[in-house]
C-alpha positions in Angstrom: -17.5 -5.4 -48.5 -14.7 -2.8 -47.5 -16.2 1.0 -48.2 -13.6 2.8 -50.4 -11.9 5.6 -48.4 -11.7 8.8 -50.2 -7.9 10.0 -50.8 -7.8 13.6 -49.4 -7.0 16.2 -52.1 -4.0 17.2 -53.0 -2.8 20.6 -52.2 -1.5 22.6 -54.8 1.9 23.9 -55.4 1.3 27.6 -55.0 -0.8 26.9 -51.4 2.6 24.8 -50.1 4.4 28.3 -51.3 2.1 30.5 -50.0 2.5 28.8 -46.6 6.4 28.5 -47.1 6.5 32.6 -47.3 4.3 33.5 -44.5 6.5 30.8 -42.3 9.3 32.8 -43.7 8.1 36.3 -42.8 7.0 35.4 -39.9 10.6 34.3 -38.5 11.4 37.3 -40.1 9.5 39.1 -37.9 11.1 37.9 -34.9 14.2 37.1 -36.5 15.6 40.3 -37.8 14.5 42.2 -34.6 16.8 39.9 -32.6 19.7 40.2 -34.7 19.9 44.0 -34.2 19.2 43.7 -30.7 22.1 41.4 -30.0 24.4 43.8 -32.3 23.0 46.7 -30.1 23.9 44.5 -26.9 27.1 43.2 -28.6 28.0 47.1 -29.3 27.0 48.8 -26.0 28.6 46.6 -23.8 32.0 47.3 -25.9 31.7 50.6 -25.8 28.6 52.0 -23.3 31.2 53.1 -20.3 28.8 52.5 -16.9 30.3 53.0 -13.7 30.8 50.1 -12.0 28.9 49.3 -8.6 31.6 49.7 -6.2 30.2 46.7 -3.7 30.4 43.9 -6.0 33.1 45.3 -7.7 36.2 45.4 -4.7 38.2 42.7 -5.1 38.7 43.6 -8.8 39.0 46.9 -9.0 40.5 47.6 -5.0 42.4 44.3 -4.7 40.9 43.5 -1.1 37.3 43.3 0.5 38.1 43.9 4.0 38.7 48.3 5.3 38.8 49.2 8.5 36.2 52.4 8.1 33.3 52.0 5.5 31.0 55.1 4.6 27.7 54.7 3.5 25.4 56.9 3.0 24.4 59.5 -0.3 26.1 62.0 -2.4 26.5 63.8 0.8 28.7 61.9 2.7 29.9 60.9 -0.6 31.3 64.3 -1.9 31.8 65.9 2.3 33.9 62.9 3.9 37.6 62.5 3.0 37.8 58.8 4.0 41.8 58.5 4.2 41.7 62.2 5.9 39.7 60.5 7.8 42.2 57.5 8.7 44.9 60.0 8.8 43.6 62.1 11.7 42.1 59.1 13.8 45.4 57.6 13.9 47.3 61.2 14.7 44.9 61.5 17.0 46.5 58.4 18.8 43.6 55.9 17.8 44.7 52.5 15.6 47.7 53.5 12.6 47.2 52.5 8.8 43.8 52.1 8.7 42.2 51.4 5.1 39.1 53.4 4.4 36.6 53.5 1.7 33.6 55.6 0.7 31.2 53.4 -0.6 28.5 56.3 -0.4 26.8 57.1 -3.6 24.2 59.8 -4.9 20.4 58.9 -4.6 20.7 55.8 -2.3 18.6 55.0 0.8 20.1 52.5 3.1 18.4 49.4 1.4 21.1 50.1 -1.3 23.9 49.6 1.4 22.1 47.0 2.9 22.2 44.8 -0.4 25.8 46.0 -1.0 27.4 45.1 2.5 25.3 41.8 1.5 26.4 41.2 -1.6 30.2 41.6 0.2 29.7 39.2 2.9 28.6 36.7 0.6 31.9 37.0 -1.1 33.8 36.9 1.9 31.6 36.5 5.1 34.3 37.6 7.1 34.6 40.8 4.7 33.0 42.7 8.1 35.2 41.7 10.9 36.3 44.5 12.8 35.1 47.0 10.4 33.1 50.4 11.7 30.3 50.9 9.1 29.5 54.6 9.1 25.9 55.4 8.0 24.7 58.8 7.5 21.9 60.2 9.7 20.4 63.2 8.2 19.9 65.4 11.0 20.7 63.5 13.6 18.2 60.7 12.6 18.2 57.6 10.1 16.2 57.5 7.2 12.9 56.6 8.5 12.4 53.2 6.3 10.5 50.4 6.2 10.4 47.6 3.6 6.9 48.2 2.5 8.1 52.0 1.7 9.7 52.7 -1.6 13.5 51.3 -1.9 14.6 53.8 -4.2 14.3 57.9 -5.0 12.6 58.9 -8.0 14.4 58.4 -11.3 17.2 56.0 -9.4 15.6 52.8 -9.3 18.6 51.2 -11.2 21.2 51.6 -8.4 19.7 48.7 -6.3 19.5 46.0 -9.1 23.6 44.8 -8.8 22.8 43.8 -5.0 19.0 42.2 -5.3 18.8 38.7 -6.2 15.4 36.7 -6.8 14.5 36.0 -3.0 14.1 40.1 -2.4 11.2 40.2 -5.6 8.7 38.6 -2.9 9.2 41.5 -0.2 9.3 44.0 -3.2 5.9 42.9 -3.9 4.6 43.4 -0.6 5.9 47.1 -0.2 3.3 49.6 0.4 3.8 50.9 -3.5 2.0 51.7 -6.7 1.7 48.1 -8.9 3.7 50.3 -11.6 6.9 50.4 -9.1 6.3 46.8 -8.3 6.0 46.0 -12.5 8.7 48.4 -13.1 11.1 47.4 -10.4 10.8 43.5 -11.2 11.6 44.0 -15.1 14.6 46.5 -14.5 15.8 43.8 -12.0 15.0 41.2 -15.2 16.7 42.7 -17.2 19.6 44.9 -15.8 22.2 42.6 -17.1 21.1 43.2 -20.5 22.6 46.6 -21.6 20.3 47.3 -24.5 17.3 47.8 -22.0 18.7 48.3 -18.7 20.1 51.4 -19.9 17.6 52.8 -22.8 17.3 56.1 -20.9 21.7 56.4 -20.7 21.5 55.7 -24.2 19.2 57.9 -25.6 20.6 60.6 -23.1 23.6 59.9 -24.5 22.5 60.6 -28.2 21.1 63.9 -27.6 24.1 64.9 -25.5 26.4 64.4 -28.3 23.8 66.0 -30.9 23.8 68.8 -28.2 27.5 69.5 -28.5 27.6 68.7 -32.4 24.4 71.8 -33.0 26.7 74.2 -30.4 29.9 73.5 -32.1 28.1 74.4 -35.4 26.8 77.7 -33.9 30.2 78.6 -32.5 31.7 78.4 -36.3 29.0 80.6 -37.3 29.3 83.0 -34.9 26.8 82.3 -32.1 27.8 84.3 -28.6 24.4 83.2 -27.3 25.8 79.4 -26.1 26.2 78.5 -22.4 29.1 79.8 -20.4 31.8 77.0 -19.9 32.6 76.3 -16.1 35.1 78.8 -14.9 38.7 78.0 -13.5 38.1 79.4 -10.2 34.8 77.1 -10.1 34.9 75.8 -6.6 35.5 72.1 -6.9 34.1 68.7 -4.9 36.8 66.7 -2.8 36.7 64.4 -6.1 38.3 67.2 -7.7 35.1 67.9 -10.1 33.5 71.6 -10.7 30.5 73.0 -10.0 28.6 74.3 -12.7 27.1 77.5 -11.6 23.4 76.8 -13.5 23.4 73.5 -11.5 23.5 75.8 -8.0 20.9 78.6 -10.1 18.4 75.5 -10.7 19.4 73.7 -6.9 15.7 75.5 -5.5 13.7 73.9 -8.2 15.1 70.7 -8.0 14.6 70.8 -4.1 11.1 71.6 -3.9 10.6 68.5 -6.4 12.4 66.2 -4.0 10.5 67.5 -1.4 7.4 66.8 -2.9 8.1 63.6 -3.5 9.4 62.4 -0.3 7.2 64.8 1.8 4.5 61.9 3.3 8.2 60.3 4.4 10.0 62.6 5.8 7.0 64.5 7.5 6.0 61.1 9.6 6.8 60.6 12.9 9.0 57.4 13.7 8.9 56.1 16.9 9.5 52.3 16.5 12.9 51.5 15.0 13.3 47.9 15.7 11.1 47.4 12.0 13.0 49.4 10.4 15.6 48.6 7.4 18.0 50.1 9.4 17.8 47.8 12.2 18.5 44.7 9.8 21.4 46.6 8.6 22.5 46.9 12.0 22.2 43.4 12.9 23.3 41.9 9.9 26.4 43.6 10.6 27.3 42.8 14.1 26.5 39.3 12.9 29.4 39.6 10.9 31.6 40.6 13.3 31.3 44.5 12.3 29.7 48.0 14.3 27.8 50.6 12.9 28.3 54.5 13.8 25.7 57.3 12.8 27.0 60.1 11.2 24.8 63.7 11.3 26.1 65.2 8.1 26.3 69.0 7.8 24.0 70.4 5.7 23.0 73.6 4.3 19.7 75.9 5.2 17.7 74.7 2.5 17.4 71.3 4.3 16.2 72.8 7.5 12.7 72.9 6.8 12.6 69.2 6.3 14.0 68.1 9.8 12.7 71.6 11.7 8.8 70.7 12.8 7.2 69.9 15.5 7.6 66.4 16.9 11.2 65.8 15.4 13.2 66.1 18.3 11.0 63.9 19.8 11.3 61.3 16.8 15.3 62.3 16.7 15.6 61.4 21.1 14.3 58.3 20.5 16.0 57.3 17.8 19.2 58.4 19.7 18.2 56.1 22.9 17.5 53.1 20.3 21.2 53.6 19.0 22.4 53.3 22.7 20.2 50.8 24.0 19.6 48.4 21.3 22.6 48.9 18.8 25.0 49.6 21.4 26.7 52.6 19.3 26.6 56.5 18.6 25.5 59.2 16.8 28.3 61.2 15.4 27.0 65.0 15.3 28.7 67.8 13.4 31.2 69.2 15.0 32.4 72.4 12.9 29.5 74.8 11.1 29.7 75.8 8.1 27.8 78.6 5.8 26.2 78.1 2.9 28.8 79.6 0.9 30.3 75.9 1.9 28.1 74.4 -0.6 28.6 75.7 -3.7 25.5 73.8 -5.6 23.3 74.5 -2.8 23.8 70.3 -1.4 27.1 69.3 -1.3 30.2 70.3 0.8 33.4 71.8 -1.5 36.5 70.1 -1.2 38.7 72.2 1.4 35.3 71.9 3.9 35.0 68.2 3.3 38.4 68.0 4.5 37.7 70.0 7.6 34.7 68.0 8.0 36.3 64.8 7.9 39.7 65.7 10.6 36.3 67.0 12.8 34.5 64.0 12.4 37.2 61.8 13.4 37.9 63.8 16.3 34.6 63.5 17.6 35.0 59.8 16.9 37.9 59.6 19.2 36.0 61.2 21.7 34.0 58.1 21.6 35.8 55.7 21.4 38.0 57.1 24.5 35.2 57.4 26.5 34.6 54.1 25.8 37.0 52.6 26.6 37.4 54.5 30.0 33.7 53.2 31.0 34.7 49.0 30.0 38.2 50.1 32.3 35.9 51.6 35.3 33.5 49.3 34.8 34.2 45.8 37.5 34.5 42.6 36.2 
């Protein structure tokens, strides 16, 4: 005889419900959340203005890929060379006529940043390079002193390196000489740095309190406040970019130095005797490979620097780094040619306008020297 199988019990109405409304606030949970973050995405990338990265950005917003003279290097070549002053005076000088020029230098950037950007370029046109001379600064006299395993970025600018990574550099990040929370933090801002909403939280909410900033002083200046910040004033010396220098930004210039120096000191204060490691040298490479040259550039700086690049064992570092430009990457280091004081640099790091000019008709006069001599030695020298 069959045994009788029990029928399960039925499950009342209200436990179906009950199950129905925690399903439903549970969606709602994740639900609601992703609605306003896609309007906050939706919104910021509508209205959020964010400067685009010049190297993956030529062909739209310059109509070409390929210039004869490329500058990269930080804020200080960026703001102290004139690139078409530049092209102007290398071609009154008697060297090649209508040359284009860019300045694709930019503040806070070590040369992995141009060494993902003059990627990214040649692989959008691998013969982006050809011909072109690829100046790269060389504080001092000397390259930055980098090797993969250091840090890629300054403090507070990791984002500038994310448009010119791609998944294959997340390997070499991870085997960089660096605190796991740079490793963490640079892998989810690379993530993520298409995604306006997060990339750029800390824009944002500088944003906000920028405009309540204004909104409070304008609310002051109707009630009489004389106590507000002095606007810029007219005669404000001004950048070659035409922008002026606000005179708390020179006041707090000290402050802000010893910071940087503190940060970068176990860097900068090393002794560097083997380039052929170095980022540098894949930069190199990667653009004589493409059919291009790289030239160091000393960029002038002011007095503060000096204690950075003034101790003992740096000319040593800085004569072999000159012999390794010679001998293995078959080029120059451009040095200052003109001196200027530190009136020159009216926020304590960057060269004003009229002495960037000056700078720049110097620098390609020295160039020139170069590239004569050059040529005399390949014309001496027997087939």
């Amino acid at each position: 005889m069959t045994e009788a199988i029990t029928p399960a019990p039925e499950v009342p109405n209200d436990a179906n419900r009950l199950l129905v409304v925690r399903i439903l606030w549970t969606l709602a949970y994740l639900i609601v959340p992703a609605i306003a973050l896609v309007g906050i995405e939706v919104w910021m990338r509508g209205t959020v203005y964010v400067q685009t990265w010049d190297y993956n950005t030529l062909k739209q917003t310059r109509g070409q890929m390929h210039y004869d003279y490329l500058f990269a290097g930080s804020s200080r070549t960026q703001l102290g060379v004139d690139e078409n002053v530049f092209a102007e005076e290398v071609a009154r000088l008697g060297g090649p006529q209508n040359m284009s020029a860019i300045n694709l230098s930019a503040g806070y950037c070590r040369v992995m940043y141009h060494y993902f950007g003059l990627r990214t370029m040649l692989r959008e046109d691998p013969n982006c390079l050809r011909g072109t001379t690829v100046f790269v600064e060389a504080p001092s006299g000397m390259g930055e002193y980098l090797l993969w395993t250091d840090p890629w970025t300054y403090t507070r600018a990791e984002r500038v390196l994310f448009p010119g990574m791609i998944a294959a550099d997340l390997p070499r990040l991870w085997l960089a000489h660096t605190p796991l929370e740079y490793k963490l933090d640079m892998t989810v801002r690379f993530l993520t740095y298409n995604y306006k909403s997060y990339a750029l939280r800390g824009i944002l909410r500088a944003e906000f309190f920028r405009v309540g900033q204004e909104a409070f002083a304008k609310w002051l200046t109707k009630r009489g406040a004389d106590d507000l910040p002095p606007p810029i004033p007219e005669d404000a010396p001004r950048f070659r970019t035409g922008t002026p220098v606000d005179p708390k930004v020179a006041k707090n210039a000290p402050a802000y130095f010893a910071e940087f120096y503190a940060q970068e000191k176990t860097l900068i204060e090393r002794h560097w005797r083997s380039w052929d490691t170095s980022v540098h040298d894949d930069l190199v490479k990667m653009v004589e490979a493409a059919g291009g040259r790289v030239v160091f550039i000393d960029m002038p700086q002011p007095t503060i620097f000096k204690p950075m690049y003034k101790w003992t064992g740096r000319d040593e570092d800085r004569r072999i780094f000159e012999k390794t430009v010679a001998e293995r990457w078959h080029s120059w280091v451009l040095h200052s040619a003109v001196k200027f004081s530190d009136e020159s640099y009216p926020d304590r790091f960057h060269l004003d306008g009229p002495s960037a000019e000056i700078y720049s008709r110097a620098l390609a006069e020295d160039y020139m020297k170069h590239m004569n001599a050059a040529a005399a030695a390949r014309e001496s020298s027997p087939q």
